[in-house]
C-alpha positions in Angstrom: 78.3 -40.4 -9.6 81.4 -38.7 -10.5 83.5 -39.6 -13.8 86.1 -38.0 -15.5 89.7 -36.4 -15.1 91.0 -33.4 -14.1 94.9 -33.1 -16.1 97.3 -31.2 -14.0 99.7 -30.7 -16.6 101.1 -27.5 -19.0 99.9 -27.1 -22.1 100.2 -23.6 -24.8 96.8 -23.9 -25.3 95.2 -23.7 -22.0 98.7 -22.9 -19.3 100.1 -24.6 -16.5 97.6 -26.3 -14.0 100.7 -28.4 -12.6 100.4 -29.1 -9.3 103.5 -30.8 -9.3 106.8 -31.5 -10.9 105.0 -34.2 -12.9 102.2 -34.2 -14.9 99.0 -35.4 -13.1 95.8 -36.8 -14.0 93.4 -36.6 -11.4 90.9 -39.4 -11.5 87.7 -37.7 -10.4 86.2 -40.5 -8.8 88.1 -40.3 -6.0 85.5 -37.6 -5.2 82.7 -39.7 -4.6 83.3 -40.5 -1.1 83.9 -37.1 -0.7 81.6 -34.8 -2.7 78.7 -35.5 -0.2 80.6 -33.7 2.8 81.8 -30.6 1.0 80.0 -27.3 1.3 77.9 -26.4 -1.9 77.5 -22.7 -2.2 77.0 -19.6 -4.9 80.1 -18.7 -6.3 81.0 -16.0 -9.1 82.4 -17.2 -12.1 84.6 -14.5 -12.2 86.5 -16.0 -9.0 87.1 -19.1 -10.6 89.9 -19.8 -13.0 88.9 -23.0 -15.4 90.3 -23.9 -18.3 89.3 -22.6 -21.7 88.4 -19.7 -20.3 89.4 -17.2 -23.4 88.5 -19.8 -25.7 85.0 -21.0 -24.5 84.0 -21.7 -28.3 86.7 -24.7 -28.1 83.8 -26.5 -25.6 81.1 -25.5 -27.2 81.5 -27.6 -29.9 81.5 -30.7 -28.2 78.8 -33.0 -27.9 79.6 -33.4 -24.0 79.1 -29.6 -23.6 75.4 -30.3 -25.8 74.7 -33.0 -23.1 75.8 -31.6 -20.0 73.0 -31.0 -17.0 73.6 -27.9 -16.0 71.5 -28.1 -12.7 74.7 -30.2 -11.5 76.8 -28.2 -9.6 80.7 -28.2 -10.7 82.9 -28.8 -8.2 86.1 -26.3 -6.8 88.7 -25.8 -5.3 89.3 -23.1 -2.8 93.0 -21.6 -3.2 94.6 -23.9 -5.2 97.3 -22.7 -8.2 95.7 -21.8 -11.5 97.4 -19.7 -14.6 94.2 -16.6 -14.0 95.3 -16.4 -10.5 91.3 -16.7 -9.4 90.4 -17.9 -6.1 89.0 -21.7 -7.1 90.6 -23.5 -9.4 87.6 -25.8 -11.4 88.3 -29.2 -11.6 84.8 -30.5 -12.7 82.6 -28.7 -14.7 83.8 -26.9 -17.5 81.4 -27.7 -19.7 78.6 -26.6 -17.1 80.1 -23.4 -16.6 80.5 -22.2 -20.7 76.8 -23.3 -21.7 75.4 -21.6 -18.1 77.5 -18.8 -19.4 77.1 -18.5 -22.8 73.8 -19.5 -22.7 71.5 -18.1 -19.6 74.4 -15.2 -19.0 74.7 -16.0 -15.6 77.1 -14.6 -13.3 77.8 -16.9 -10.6 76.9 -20.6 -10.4 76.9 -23.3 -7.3 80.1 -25.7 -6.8 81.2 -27.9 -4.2 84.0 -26.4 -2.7 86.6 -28.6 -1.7 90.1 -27.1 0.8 93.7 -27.2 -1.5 95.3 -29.1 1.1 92.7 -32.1 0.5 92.7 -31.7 -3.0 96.7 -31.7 -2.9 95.9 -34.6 -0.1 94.2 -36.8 -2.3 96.6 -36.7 -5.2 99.9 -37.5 -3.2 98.2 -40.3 -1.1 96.2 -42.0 -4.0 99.0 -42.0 -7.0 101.1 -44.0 -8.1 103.4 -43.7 -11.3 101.9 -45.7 -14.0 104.4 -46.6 -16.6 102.8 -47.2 -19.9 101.0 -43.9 -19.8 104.6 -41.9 -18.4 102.9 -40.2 -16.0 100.8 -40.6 -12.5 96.9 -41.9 -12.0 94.7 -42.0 -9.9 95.0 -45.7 -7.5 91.6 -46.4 -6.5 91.5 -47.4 -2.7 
């Protein structure tokens, strides 16, 4: 089952993954109708931009990058804007990606490779502005 967020939003520390005007926070569980239909396949990791990329030691010291399953692939997607100009743009799987790095010194990794127009799809059909938090969510269908 797939948790989490993916924050489409600007930020000095780690650039711009806007998608949008607004900043978004992708609810990740959207993804688990969908994760079973998308192609899984070997990807380098130099094609993928992710963030904390220069600064991998920031998720290393986390005690979700100490937990993570590896063996889990991370999931993609093909085409869609990120600040390192790289073909996928990670939106699950950070933490997978640094220790697989960092610690086996592997060069490529599998990911579920989803299209930008149903990653762009999925956020403009299932948001909504929430306004306690002052910026859009994910709606749950």
């Amino acid at each position: 089952m797939i948790t989490g967020t993916h924050s489409c939003t600007f930020s000095q520390r780690i650039g711009d993954w806007k998608v949008s005007v607004e900043d978004l926070i992708f609810d990740l569980r959207c993804l688990n109708d969908v994760v079973d239909h998308l192609q899984c396949k070997t990807i380098s990791y130099a094609d993928i931009g992710y963030k904390y990329l220069h600064t991998p030691y920031t998720k290393q010291k986390s005690e979700r990058y100490q937990a993570c399953d590896v063996t889990f692939p991370g999931i993609v997607v093909h085409r869609a804007q990120n600040p390192y100009n790289r073909e996928y743009r990670l939106i699950d799987g950070a933490h997978r990606v640094i220790k697989t790095i960092t610690e086996s010194g592997l060069t490529a990794g599998k990911f579920y490779v989803m299209s930008d127009q149903l990653f762009y799809d999925l956020i403009t059909k299932q948001y909504s502005y929430v306004t306690d938090l002052g910026r859009y969510k994910c709606v749950l269908l």
